[in-house]
C-alpha positions as CSV (number, residue, x, y, z in Angstrom):
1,X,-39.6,-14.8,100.6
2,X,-35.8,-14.8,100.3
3,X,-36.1,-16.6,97.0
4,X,-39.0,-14.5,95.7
5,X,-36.4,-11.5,95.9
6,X,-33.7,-12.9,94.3
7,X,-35.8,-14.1,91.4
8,X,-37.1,-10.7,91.0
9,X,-34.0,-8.8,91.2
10,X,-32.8,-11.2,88.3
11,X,-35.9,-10.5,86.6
12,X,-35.0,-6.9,86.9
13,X,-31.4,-7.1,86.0
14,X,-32.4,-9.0,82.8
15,X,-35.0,-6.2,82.5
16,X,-32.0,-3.4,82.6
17,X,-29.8,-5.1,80.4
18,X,-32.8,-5.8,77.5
19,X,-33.8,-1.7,78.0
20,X,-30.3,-0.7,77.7
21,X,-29.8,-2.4,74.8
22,X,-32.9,-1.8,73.2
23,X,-32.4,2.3,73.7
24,X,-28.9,1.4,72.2
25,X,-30.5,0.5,68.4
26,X,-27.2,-1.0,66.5
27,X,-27.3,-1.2,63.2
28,X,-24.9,-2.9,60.6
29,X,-25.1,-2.2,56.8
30,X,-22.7,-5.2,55.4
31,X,-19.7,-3.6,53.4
32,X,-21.1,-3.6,49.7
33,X,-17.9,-4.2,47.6
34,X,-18.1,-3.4,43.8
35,X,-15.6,-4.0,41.4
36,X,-16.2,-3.0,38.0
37,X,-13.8,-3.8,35.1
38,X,-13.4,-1.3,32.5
39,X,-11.2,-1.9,29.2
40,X,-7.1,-1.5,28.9
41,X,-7.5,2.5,29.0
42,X,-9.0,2.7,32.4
43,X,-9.3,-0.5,34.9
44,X,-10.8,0.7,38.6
45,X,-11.8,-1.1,41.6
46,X,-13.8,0.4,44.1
47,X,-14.7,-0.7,47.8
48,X,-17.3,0.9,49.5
49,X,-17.0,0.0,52.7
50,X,-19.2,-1.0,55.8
51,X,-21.2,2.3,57.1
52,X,-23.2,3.1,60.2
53,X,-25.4,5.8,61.2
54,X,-23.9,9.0,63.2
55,X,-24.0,8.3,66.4
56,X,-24.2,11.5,67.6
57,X,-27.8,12.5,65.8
58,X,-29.0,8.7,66.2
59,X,-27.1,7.1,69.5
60,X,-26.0,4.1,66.8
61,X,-22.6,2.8,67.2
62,X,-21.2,4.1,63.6
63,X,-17.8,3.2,61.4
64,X,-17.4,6.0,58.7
65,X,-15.9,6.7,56.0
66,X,-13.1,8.4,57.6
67,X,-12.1,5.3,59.8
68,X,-11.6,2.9,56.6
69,X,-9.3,5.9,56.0
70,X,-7.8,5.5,59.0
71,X,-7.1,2.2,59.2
72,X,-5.9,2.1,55.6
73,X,-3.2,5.0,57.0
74,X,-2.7,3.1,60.1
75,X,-1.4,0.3,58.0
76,X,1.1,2.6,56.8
77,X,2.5,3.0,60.3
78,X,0.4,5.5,62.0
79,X,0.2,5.0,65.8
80,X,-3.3,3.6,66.8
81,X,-3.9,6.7,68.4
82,X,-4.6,8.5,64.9
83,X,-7.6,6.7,64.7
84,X,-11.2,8.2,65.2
85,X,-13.3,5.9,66.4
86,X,-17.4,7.2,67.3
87,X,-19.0,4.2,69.7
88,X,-21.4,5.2,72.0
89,X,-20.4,4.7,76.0
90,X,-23.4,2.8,77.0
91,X,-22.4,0.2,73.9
92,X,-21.6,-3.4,75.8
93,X,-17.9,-4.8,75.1
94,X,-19.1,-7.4,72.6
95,X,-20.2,-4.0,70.5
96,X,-16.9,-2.8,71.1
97,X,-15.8,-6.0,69.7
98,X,-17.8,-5.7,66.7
99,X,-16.5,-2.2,66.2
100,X,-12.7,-2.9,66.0
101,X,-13.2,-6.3,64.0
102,X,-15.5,-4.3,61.4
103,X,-12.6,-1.7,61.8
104,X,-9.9,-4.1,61.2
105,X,-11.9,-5.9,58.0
106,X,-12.2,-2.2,56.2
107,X,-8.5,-1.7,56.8
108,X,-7.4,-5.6,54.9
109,X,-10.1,-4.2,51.9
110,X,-8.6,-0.8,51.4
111,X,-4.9,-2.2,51.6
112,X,-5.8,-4.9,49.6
113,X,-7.9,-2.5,47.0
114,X,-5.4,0.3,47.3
115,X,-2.6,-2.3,46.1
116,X,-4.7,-3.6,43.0
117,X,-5.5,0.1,42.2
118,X,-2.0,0.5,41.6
119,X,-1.3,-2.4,39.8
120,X,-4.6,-1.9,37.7
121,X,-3.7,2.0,36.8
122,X,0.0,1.0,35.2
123,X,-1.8,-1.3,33.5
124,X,-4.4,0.7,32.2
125,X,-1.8,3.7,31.4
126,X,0.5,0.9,29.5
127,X,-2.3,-0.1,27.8
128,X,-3.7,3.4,26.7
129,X,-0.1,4.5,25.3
130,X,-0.3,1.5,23.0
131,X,-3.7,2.4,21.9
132,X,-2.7,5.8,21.3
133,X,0.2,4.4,19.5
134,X,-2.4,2.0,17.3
135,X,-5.0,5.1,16.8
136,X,-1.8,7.1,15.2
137,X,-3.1,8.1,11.6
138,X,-0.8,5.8,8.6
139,X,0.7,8.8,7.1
140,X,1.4,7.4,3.6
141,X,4.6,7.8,1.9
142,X,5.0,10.7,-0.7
143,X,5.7,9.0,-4.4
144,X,8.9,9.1,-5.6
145,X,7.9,8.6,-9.3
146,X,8.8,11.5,-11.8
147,X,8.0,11.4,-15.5
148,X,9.7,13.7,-18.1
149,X,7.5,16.8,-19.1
150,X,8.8,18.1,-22.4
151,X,7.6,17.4,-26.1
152,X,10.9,15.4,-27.0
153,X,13.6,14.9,-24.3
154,X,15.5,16.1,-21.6
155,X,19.2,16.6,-20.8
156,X,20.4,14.9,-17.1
157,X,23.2,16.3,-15.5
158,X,25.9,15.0,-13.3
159,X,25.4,17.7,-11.0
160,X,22.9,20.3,-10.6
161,X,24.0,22.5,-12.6
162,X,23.4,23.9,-16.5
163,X,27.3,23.5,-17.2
164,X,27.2,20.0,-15.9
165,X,28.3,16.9,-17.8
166,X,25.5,15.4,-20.0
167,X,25.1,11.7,-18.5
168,X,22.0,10.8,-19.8
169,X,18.6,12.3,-21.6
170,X,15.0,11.1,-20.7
171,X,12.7,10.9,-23.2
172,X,8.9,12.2,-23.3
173,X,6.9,9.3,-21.7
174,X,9.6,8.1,-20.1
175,X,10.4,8.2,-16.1
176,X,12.0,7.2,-12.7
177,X,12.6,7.9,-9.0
178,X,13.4,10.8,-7.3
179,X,17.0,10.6,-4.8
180,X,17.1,14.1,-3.9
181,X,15.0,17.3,-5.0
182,X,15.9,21.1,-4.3
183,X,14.2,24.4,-5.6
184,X,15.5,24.2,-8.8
185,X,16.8,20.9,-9.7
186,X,15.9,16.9,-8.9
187,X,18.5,14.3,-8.8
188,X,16.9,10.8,-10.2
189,X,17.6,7.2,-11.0
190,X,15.9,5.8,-14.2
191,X,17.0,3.0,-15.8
192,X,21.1,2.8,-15.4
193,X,21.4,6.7,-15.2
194,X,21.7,8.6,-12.4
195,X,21.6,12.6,-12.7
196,X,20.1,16.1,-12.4
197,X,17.4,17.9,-14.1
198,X,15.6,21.0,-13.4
199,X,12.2,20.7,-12.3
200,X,10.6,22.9,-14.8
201,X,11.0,19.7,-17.1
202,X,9.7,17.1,-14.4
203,X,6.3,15.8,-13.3
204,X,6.1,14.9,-10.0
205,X,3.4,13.5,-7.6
206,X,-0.2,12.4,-8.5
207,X,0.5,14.2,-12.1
208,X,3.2,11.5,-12.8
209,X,0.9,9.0,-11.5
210,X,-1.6,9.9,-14.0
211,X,1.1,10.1,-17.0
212,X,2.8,7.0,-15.8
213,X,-0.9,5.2,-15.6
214,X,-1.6,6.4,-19.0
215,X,1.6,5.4,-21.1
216,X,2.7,2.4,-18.7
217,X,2.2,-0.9,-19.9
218,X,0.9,-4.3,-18.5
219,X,3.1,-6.9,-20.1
220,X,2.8,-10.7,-19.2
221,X,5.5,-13.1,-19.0
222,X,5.2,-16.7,-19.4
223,X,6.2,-19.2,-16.9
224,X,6.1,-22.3,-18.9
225,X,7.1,-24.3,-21.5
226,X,4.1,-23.6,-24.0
227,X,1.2,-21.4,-22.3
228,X,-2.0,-21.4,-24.7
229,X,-3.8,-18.2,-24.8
230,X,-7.4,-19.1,-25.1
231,X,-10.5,-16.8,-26.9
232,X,-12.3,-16.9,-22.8
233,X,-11.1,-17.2,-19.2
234,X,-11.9,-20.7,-19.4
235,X,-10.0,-23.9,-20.1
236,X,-12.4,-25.1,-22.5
237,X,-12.3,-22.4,-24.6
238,X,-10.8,-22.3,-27.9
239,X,-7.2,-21.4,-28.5
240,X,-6.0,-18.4,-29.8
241,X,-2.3,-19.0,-30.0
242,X,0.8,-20.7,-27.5
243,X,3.7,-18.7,-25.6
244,X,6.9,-20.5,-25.3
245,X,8.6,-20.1,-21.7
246,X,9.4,-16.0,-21.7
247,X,8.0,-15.3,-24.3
248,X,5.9,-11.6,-23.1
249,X,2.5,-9.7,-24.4
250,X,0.4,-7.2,-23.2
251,X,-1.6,-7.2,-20.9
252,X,-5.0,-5.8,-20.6
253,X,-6.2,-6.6,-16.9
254,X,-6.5,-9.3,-14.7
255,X,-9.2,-10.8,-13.8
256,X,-8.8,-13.5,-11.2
257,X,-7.1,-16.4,-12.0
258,X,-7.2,-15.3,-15.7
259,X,-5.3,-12.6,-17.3
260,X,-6.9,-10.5,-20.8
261,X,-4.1,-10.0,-22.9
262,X,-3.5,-8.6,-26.3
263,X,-2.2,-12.1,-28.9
264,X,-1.6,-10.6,-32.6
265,X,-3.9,-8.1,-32.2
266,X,-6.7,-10.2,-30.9
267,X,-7.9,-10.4,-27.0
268,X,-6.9,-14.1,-25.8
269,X,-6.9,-14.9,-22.0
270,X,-4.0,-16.6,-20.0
271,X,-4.0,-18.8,-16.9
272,X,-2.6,-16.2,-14.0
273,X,-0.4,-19.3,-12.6
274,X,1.5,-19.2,-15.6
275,X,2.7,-15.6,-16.3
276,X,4.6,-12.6,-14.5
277,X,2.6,-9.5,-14.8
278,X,4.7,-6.5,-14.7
279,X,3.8,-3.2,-14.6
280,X,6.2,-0.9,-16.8
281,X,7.2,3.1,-18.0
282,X,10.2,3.6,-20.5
283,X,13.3,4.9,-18.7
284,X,16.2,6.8,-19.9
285,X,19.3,6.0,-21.9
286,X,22.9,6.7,-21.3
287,X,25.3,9.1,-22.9
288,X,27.4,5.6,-23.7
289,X,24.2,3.8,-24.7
290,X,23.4,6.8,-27.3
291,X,26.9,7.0,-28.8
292,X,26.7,3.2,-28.9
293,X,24.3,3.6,-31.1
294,X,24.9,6.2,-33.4
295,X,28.1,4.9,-34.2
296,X,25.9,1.6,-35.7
297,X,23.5,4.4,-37.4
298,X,25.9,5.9,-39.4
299,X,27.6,2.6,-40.2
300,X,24.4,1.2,-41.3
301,X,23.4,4.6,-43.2
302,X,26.6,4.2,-45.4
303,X,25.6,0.7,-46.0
304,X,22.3,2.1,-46.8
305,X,24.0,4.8,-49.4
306,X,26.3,1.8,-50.7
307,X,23.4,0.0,-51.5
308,X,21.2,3.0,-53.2
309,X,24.1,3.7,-55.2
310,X,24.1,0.3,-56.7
311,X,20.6,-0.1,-56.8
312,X,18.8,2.8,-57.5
313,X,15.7,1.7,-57.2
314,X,15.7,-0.5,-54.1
315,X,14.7,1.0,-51.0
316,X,16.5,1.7,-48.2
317,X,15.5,-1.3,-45.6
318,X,16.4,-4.5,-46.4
319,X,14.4,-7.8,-46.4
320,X,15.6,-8.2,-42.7
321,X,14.1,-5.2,-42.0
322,X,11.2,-5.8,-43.6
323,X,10.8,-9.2,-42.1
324,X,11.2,-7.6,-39.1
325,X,8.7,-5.0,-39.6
326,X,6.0,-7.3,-40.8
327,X,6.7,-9.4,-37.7
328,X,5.7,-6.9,-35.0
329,X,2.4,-6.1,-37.6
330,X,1.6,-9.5,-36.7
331,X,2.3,-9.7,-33.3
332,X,0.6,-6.1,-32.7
333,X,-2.0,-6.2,-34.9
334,X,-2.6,-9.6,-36.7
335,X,-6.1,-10.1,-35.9
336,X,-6.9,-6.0,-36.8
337,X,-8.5,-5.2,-40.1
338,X,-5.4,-4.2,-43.2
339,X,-5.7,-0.6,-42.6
340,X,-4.7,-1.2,-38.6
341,X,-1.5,-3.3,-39.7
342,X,-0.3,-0.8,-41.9
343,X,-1.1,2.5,-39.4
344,X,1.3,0.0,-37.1
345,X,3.5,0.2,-39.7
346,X,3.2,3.7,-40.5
347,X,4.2,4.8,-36.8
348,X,7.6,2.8,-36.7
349,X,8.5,4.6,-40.3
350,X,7.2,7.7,-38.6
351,X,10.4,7.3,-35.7
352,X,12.4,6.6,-38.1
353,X,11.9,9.9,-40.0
354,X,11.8,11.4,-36.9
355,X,15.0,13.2,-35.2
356,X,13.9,11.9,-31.7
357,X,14.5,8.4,-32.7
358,X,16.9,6.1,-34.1
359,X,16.7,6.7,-37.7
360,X,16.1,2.7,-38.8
361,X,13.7,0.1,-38.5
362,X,15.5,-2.0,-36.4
363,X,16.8,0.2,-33.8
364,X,13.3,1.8,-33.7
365,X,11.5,-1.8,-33.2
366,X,14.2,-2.8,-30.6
367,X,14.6,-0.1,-28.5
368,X,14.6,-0.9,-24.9
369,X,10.9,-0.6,-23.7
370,X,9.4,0.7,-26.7
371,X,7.3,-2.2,-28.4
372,X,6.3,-5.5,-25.7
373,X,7.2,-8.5,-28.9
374,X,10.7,-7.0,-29.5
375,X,11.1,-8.4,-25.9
376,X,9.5,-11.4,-25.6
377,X,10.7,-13.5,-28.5
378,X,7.6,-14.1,-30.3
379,X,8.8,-12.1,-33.7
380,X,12.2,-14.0,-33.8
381,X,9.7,-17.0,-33.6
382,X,7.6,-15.7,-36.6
383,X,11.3,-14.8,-38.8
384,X,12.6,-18.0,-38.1
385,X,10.0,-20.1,-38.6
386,X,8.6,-18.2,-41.7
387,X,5.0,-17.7,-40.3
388,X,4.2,-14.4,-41.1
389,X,1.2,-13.3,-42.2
390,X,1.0,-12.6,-45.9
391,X,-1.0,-9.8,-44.7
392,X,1.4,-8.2,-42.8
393,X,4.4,-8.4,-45.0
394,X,2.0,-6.3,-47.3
395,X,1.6,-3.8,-44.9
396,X,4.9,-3.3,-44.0
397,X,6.2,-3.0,-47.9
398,X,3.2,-0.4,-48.1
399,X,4.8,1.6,-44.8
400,X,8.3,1.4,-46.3
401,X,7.8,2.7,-48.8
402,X,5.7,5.7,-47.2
403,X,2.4,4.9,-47.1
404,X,1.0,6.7,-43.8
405,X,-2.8,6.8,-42.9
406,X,-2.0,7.6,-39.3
407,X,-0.2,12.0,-40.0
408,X,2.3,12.3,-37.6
409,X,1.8,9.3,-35.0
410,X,4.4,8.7,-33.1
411,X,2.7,6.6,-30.5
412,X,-0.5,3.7,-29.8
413,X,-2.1,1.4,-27.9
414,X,-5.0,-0.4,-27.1
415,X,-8.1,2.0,-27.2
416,X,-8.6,3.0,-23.9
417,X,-10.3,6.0,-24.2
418,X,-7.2,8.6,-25.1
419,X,-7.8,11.6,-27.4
420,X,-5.8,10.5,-30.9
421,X,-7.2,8.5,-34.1
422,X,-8.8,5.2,-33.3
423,X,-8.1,2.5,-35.7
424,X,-9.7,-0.9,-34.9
425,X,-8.5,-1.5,-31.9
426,X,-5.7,1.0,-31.3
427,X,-5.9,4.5,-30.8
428,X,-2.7,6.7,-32.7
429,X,-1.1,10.0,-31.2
């Protein structure tokens, strides 16, 4: 009977313990830890931690919210006390146990996640100043190019002032960079002179852009012994004419590995590993550079007189000249119709007779930057070699000795469009 007893008391104690426990439901939700990457402008990590129900409204053994909180200031040094803990009295020990391990775990995930957080943000605030840095508009650099605005030419100034020493004059068409700009006056650099003009008589910005796009010239350089200039962008093409090594002509466009230039007057095409293409506007000339040449103006006008006195009906070039002049017919307009090589003609006479220029055929032809062959070398090529057109030697008698179909032209080019008198090829203004 003794026995029956004990087993049933042990029944009943096994009993007690299985209600107690099941009116104590415990519940776990297994700490859900999300991390979620972001770009360089805003990294985050985020733990949520283990919850349980209240254990107030529900009897549930419970870690909230506020003890991850906890723990993560405890680990600051906090005394233990400072920690909330909600666990149901009738919880067993091993519950308990549970409690302060699930405790402890949250505490190692928000040190570990408040740590990388840290890290993570200067990161991510590193990162977003350089991407602010890298989204900064390009503010483009204003244009320092100024053109001349006047019919004729300008006076610069060694100071900004009207009473100034003359240094240099800039011609119309002509340009350079600004150094310094005030209300009334700019301070440039074109060519080797260096002075003040007012502004009234300047172009400035996107309107000497246009001017400088407009009378600016393409000239190609060549690179190599002989270049042939061919009739298409294509090595089998026929052969319009050869370049000897620096030898320079104008250049149209360029077109890929090709380049459309202007040969004699025609439209050739020259291999762009060959050449230098330079882009180009007429700058000014010194005070030294002009007196320079006037004193070789009037010496050659006296030579000129000399030589009208003693022959009264020559005229007044000479067969240099005139060799010259039919030369840069031929290399301007060789392959144009007669009446384009002698409106060519017609325009360098024009300078001559014209106050604004030098008042002969050779200074006019050789001016710096006013006709692309004078530089190159192709017309001392044609005068030495005696290979020019029979043609253009016509035309440039016929100019000399004032034949003009062009009025008043001082200027051309290839037609591109320009308001002036078109003539084969070439427009006149």
């Amino acid at each position: 009977m003794k026995t029956n007893c004990k087993k049933w008391k042990y029944l009943l104690c096994i009993t007690a313990v299985t209600t107690a426990f099941a009116s104590i439901p415990f519940s776990t939700q297994a700490a859900d830890t999300q991390v979620r990457l972001m770009d360089h402008t805003d990294k985050k990590q985020e733990t949520t931690s283990d919850k349980m129900n209240s254990a107030e409204d529900k009897g549930q053994s419970t870690v909230t919210a506020a003890d991850i909180l906890d723990v993560a200031v405890l680990s600051a040094g906090i005394p233990d006390g400072a920690v909330s803990m909600a666990v149901n009295s009738d919880a067993s020990e091993t519950v308990g146990e549970n409690h302060a391990s699930i405790v402890n775990h949250a505490a190692d995930i928000v040190s570990d996640s408040t740590q990388t957080h840290v890290s993570t943000k200067g990161e991510a605030l590193s990162a977003f100043a350089k991407g602010m840095m890298v989204l900064q508009p390009k503010i483009e650099p204003e244009s320092t190019l100024v053109m001349a605005r006047v019919n004729e030419y300008v006076n610069i100034r060694l100071d900004a002032d009207q009473d100034s020493e003359k240094v240099g004059v800039l011609y119309k068409d002509c340009g350079g960079d600004v150094l310094e700009k005030n209300d009334e006056w700019t301070k440039i650099k074109s060519g080797d002179v260096t002075g003040w003009i007012k502004n009234q008589y300047l172009y400035f910005g996107k309107e000497a852009e246009e001017l400088a796009r407009d009378v600016g010239v393409l000239t190609a350089y060549s690179e190599t012994e002989t270049l042939r200039v061919r009739k298409e962008p294509s090595l089998d093409a026929g052969i319009v004419g050869l370049l000897a090594d620096g030898q320079a002509v104008e250049a149209i466009a360029e077109e890929g590995d090709w380049v459309r230039v202007s040969y004699e007057g025609e439209t050739g095409f020259v291999s762009s590993e060959y050449v230098r293409v330079e882009f180009g506007i007429d700058t000014a000339e010194s005070m030294a550079a002009i007196r320079e040449r006037e004193e070789a103006e009037r010496a050659r006008a006296a030579e000129a007189q000399s030589r009208k006195v003693q022959q009264k009906e020559a005229v007044l070039a000479s067969a240099t000249e005139l060799e010259i002049l039919a030369a840069l017919i031929q290399c301007e307009a060789g392959g144009e119709p007669y009446e384009g090589q002698v409106a060519v003609g017609a325009v360098v006479m024009n300078r001559v007779r014209c106050g604004g220029y030098p008042n002969n055929i050779t200074d006019v032809i050789y001016a710096s930057g006013q006709f692309v062959p004078a530089s190159g070398g192709r017309m001392e090529s044609l005068i030495l070699n005696k290979t020019t057109k029979a043609s253009c030697i016509q035309a440039a008698q016929e100019a000399i000795n004032g034949a003009c179909n062009v009025g008043d032209a001082l200027h051309f080019r290839r037609n591109n469009g320009r308001d002036g008198l078109v003539i084969g090829n070439h427009v006149f203004w």
